[in-house]
ZABA-273051 format. One record per residue: residue number from 1; residue in three letters; x, y, z of N, C-alpha, C in turn. Coordinates in steps of 0.02 Angstrom, whole numbers, padded with zeros to 5 digits. Atoms other than C-alpha are relative to their C-alpha. Layout:
VOLO  nr rest n.east n.north   n.up ca.east ca.north  ca.up c.east c.north   c.up
VOLO NUM  ALA      X       Y      Z       X        Y      Z      X       Y      Z
...
END
This chain:
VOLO  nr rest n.east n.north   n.up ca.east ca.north  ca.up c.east c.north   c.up
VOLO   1  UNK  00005  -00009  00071  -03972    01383 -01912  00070   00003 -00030
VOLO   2  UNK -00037  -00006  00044  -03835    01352 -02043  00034   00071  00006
VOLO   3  UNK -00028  -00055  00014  -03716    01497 -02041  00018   00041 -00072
VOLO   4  UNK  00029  -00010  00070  -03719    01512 -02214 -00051   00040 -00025
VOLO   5  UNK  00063  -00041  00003  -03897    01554 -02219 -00010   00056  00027
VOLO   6  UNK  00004  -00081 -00060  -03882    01685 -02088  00048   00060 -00021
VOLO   7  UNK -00057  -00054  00046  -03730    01762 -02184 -00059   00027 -00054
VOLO   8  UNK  00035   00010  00074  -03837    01752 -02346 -00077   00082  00042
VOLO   9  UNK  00034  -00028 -00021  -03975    01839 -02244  00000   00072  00028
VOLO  10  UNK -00035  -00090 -00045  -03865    01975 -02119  00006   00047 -00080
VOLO  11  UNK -00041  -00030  00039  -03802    02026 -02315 -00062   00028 -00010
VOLO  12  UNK  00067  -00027  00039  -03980    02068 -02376 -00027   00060  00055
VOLO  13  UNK  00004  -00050 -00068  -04009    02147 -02216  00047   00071 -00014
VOLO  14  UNK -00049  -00054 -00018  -03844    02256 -02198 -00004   00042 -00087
VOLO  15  UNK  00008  -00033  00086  -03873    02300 -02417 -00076   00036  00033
VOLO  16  UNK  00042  -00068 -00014  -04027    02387 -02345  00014   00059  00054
VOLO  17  UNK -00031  -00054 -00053  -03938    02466 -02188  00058   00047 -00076
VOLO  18  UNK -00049  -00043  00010  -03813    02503 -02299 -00016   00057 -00067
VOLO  19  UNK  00062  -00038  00009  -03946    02594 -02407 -00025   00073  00017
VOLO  20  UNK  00019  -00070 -00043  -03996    02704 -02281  00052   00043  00025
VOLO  21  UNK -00065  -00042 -00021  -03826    02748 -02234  00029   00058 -00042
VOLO  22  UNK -00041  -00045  00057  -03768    02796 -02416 -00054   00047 -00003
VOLO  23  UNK  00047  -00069  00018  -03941    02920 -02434  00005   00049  00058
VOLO  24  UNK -00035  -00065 -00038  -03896    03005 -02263  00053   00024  00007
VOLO  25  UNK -00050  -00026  00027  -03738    03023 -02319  00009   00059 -00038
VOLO  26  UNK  00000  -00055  00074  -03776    03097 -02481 -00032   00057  00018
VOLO  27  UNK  00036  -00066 -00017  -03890    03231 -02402  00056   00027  00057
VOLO  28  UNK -00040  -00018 -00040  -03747    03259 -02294  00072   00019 -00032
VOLO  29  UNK -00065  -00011  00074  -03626    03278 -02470  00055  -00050 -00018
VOLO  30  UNK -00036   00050 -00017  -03552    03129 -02433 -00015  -00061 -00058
VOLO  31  UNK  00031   00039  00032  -03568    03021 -02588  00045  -00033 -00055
VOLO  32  UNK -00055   00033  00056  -03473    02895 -02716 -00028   00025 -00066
VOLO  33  UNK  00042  -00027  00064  -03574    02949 -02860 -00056  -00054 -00023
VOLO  34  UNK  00022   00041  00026  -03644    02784 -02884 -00076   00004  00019
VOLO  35  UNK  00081   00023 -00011  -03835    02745 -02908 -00005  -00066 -00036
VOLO  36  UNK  00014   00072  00017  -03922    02570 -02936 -00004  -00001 -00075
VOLO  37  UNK  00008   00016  00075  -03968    02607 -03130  00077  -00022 -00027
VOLO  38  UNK -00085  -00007  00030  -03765    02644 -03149  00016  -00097  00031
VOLO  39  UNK  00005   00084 -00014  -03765    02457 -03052 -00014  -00042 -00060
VOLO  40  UNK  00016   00044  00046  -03865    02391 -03161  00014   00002 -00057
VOLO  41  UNK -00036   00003  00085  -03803    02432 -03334  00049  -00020  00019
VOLO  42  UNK -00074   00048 -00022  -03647    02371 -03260 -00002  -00087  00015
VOLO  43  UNK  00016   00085 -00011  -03716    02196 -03218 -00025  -00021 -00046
VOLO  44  UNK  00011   00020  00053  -03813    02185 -03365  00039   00016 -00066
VOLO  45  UNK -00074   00003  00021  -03656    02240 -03466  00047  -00068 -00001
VOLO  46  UNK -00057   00064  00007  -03557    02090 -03381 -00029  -00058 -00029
VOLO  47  UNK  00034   00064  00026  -03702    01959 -03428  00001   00033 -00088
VOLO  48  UNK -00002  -00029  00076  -03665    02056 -03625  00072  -00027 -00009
VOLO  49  UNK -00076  -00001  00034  -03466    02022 -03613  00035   00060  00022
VOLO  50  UNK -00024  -00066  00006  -03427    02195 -03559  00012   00006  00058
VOLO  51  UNK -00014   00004 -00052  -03333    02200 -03397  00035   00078  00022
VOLO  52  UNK -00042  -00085 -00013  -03256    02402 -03420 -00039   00044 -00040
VOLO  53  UNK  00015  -00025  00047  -03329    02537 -03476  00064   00098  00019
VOLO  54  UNK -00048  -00070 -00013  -03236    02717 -03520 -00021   00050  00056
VOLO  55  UNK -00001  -00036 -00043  -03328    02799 -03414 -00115  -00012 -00010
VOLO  56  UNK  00065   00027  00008  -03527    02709 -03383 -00040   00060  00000
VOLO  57  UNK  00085  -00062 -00017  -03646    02883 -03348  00007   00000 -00091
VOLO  58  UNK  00011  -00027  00069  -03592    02904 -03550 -00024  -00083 -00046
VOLO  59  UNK  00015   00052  00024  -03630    02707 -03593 -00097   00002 -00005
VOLO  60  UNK  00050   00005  00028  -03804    02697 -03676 -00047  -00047  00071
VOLO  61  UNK  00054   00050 -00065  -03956    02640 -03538 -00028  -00033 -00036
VOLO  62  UNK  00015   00068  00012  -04003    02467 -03539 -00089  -00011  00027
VOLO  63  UNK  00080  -00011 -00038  -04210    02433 -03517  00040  -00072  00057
VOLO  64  UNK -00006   00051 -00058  -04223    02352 -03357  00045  -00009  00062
VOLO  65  UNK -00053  -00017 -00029  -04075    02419 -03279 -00001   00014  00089
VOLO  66  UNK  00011  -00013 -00075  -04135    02485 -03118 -00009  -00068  00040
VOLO  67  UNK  00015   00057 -00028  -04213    02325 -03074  00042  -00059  00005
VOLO  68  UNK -00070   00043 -00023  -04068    02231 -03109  00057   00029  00035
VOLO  69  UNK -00034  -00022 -00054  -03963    02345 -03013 -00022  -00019  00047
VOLO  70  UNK  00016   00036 -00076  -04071    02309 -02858 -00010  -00079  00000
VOLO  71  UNK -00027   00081 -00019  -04070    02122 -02891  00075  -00014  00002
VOLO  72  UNK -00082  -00017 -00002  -03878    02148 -02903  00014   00008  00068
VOLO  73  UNK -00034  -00034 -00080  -03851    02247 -02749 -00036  -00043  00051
VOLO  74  UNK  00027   00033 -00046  -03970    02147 -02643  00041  -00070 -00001
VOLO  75  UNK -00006   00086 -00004  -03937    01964 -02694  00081  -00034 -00004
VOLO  76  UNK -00079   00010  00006  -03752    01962 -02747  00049   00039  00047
VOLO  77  UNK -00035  -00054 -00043  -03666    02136 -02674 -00033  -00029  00078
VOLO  78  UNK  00002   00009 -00049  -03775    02095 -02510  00012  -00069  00010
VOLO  79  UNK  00007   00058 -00010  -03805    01923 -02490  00064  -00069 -00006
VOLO  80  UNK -00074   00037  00039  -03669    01839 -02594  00047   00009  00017
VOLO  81  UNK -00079  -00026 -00016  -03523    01959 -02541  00004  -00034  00082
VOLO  82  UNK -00001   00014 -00049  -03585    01892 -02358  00011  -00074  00013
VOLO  83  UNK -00034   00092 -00041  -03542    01702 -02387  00057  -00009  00018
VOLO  84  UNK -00097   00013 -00017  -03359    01743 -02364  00013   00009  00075
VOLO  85  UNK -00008  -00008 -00047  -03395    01788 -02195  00004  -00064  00045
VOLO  86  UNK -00003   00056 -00028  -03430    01627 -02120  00069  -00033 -00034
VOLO  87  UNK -00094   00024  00018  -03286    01545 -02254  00042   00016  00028
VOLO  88  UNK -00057  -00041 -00047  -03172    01668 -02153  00004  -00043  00049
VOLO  89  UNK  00003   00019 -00071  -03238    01596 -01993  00026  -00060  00010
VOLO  90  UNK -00024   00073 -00016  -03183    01416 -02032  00072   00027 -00001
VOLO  91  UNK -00085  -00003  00006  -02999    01490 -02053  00027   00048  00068
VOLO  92  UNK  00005  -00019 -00061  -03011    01619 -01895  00001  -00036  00055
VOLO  93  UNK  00011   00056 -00067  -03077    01490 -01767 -00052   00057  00027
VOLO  94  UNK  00065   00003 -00054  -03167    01519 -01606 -00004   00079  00016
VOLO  95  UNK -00007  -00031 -00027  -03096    01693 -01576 -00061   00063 -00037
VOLO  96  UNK  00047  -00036  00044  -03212    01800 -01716 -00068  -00044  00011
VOLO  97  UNK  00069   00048 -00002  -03343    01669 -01687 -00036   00033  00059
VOLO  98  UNK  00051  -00038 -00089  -03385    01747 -01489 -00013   00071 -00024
VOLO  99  UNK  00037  -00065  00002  -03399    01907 -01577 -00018   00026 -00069
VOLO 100  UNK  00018  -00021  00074  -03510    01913 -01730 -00012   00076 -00040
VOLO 101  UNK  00039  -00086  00012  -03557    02093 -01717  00073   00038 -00021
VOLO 102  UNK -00062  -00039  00022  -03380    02158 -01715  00057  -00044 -00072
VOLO 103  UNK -00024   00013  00082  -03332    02030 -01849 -00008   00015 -00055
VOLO 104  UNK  00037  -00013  00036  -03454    02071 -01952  00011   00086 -00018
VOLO 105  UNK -00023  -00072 -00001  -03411    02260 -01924  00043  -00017 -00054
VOLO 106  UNK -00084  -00003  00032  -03211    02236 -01996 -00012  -00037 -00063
VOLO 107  UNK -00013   00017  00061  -03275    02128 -02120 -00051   00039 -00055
VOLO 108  UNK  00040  -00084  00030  -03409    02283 -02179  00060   00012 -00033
VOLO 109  UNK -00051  -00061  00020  -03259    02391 -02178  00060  -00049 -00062
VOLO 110  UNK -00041   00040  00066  -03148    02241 -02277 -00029   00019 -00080
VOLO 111  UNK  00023   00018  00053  -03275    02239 -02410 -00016   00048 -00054
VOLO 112  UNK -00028  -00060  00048  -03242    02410 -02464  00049   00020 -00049
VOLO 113  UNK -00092   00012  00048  -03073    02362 -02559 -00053  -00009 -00081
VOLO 114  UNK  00033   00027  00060  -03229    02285 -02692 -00026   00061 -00038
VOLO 115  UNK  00035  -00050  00047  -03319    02446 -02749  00078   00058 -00011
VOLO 116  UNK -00070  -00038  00023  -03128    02534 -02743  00025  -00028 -00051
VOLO 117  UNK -00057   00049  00058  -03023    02391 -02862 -00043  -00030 -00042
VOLO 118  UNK  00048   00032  00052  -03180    02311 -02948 -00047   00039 -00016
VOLO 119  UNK  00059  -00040  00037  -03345    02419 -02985  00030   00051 -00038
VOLO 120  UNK -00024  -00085  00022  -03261    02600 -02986  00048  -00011 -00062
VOLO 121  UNK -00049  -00007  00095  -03118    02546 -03121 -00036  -00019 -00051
VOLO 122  UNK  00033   00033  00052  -03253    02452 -03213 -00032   00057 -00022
VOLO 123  UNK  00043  -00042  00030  -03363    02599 -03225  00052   00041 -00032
VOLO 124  UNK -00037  -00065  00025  -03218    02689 -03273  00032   00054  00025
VOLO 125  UNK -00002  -00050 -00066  -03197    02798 -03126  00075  -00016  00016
VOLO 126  UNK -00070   00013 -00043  -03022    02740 -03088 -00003  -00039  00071
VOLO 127  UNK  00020  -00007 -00073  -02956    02684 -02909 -00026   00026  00023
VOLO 128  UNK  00053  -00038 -00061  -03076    02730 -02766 -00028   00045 -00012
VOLO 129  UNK  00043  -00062  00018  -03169    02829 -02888  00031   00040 -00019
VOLO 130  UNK -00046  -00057 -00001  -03027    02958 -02914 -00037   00038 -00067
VOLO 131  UNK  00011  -00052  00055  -03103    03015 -03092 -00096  -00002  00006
VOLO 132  UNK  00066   00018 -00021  -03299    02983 -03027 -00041   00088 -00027
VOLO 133  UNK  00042  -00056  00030  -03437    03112 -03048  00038   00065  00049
VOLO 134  UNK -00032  -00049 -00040  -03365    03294 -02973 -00069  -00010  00058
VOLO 135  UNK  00038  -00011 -00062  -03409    03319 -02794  00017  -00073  00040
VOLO 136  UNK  00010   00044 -00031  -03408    03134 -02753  00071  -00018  00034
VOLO 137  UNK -00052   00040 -00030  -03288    03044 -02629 -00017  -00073  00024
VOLO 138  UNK  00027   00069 -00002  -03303    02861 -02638  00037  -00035  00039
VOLO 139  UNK -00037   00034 -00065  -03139    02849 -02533 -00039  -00006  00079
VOLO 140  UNK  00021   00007 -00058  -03241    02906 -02397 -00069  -00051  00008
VOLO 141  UNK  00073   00022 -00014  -03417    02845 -02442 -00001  -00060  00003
VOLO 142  UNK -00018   00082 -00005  -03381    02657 -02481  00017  -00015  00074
VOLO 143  UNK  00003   00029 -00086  -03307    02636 -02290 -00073   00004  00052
VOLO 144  UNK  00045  -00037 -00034  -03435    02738 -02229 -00083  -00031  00005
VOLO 145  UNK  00065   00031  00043  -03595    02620 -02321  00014  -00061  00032
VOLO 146  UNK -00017   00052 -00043  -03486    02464 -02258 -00008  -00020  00051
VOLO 147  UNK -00004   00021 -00084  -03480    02452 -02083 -00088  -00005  00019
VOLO 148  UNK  00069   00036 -00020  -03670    02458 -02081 -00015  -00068 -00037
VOLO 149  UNK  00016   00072  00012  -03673    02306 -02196  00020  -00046  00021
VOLO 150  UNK -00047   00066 -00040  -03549    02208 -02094 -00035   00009  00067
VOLO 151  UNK  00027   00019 -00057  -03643    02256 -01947 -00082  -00024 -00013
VOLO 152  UNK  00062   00032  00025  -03811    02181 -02031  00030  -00086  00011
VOLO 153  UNK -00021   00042  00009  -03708    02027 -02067  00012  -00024  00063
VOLO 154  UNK -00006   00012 -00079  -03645    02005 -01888 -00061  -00015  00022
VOLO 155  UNK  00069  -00014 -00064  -03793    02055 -01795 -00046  -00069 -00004
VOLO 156  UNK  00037   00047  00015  -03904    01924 -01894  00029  -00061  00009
VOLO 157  UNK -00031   00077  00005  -03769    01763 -01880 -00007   00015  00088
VOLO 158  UNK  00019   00028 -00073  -03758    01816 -01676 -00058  -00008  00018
VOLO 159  UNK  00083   00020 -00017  -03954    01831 -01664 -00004  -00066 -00023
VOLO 160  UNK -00005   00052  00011  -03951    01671 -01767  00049  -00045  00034
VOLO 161  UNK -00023   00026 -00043  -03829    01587 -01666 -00032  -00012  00070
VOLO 162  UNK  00022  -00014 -00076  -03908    01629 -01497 -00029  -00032 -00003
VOLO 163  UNK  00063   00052 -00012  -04048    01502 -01537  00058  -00081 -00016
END
């Protein structure tokens, strides 16, 4: 199968590992502050023109929001952020190619730089969250949510490979 597809697929995958990661996190205090509605007024924001806000929990809720947060986080954040993985692979070579699982790991943990330098300043939050809801640490939680989505991404291109 197309590696492409299997990226596209591990991402949808590892956006639900990485799911389950951030809610046993959070019961564990471990949390960026972020929830899918705060997603989605942020995505349906950018399809408005509105790419920053001062600080989104105080930006007016959008109908429909939740649901476009989880078509957000699934189809783009998972799926989408996972075509770069294979693109990588044509510039890597053979050596990340024998090991999808641990590529797919580092490139989890890469893809944490996105909710630090792009979401969190957009919502307002500053770098890596620094002005975020009290309590939260997004330095930690973002890595921490990652590495299960890069190991979704992996796992599914070496299972897909193997055939």
């Amino acid at each position: 199968m197309n590696l492409f597809v299997l990226a596209f697929l591990g991402g949808i995958l590892g956006a639900v590992l990485m799911d389950v990661t951030e809610t046993v996190a959070a019961r564990a205090g471990i949390s960026s502050g972020v929830n899918v509605a705060l997603v989605g007024r942020w995505f349906l924001g950018l399809t408005r023109g509105r790419l920053a806000h001062a600080d989104i929990r105080d930006s007016q809720p959008l109908p429909g929001e939740v649901r476009a947060g989880w078509a957000f986080h699934i189809l783009v954040g998972g799926g989408g952020v996972a075509l770069i993985y294979p693109a990588l692979l044509q510039f890597a070579g053979p050596m990340l190619a024998a090991h999808h699982v641990l590529g797919g790991v580092l490139f989890g943990l890469a893809t944490s730089a996105l909710p630090w330098f792009i979401l969190l300043p957009s919502f307002g939050w500053g770098w890596f969250g620094q002005r975020g809801p009290q309590g939260s640490n997004a330095l930690l939680a973002s890595p921490l949510s990652h590495i299960p989505y890069g190991f979704g991404v992996g796992a599914v291109i070496a299972a897909g490979s193997a055939f």
